[in-house]
N, C-alpha and C positions, 0 to 999 in steps of 0.2 A: 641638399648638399651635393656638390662635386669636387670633383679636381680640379685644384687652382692651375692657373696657366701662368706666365711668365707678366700677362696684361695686369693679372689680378694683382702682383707683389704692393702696389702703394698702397691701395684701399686694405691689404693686409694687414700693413705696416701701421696707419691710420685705427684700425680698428683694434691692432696691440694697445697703442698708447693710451686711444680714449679710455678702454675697458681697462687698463691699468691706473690711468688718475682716478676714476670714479673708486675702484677696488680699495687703494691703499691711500685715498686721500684724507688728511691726517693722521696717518700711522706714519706714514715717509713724506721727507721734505721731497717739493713736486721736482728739484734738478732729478733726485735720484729713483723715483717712479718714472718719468715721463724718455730721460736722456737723449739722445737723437735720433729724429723721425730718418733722415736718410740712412745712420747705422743700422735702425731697423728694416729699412726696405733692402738693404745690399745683403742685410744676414737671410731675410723672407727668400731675395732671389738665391740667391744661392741651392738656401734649401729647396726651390722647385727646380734650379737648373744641374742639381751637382745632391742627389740626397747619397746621403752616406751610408744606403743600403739597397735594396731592390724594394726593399717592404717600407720605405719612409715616403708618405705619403705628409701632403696638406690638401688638406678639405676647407672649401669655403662653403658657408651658409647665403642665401640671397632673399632678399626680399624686395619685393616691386623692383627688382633688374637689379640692387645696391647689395654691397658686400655689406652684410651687420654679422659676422663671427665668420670662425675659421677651429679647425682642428687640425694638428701636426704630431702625426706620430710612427710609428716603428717599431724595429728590433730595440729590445735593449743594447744599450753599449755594451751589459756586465755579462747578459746570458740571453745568449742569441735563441734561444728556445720560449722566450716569452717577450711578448709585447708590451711597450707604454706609449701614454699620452705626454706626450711633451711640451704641450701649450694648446690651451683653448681661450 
């Protein structure tokens, strides 16, 4: 694991959406698991170029050089004395 960089946000993005069709494929119709891969990359950027605390990190996982997972997390919004995971 490390700190994503700003390079990493699409292979992010990519690895939100695959790991969310395999998750909830047939539970949810695939418009509303999958939705838009570039929505996902400008929310991913964001969150590495602008986090909405000191303590909101994303972490990516690598294998043979490839991004295969990510972790994003932080302060809570409700009580800034305890942490959550936000997306893995």
């Amino acid at each position: 694991m490390r700190a994503a960089t700003e390079a990493d946000v699409a292979a992010v993005a990519v690895v939100h959406v695959d790991s969310s069709r395999v998750a909830y494929e047939g539970v949810f119709p695939d418009a509303a698991i999958v939705g838009d891969l570039d929505r996902h990359r400008e929310a991913w950027g964001r969150y590495v170029r602008e986090p909405a605390s000191p303590e909101h990190r994303l972490l990516v996982a690598t294998a043979a050089g490839e991004i295969v997972g990510f972790a994003a997390f932080g302060a809570s919004r409700d009580e800034r004395a305890v942490g959550k995971v936000y997306a893995m």
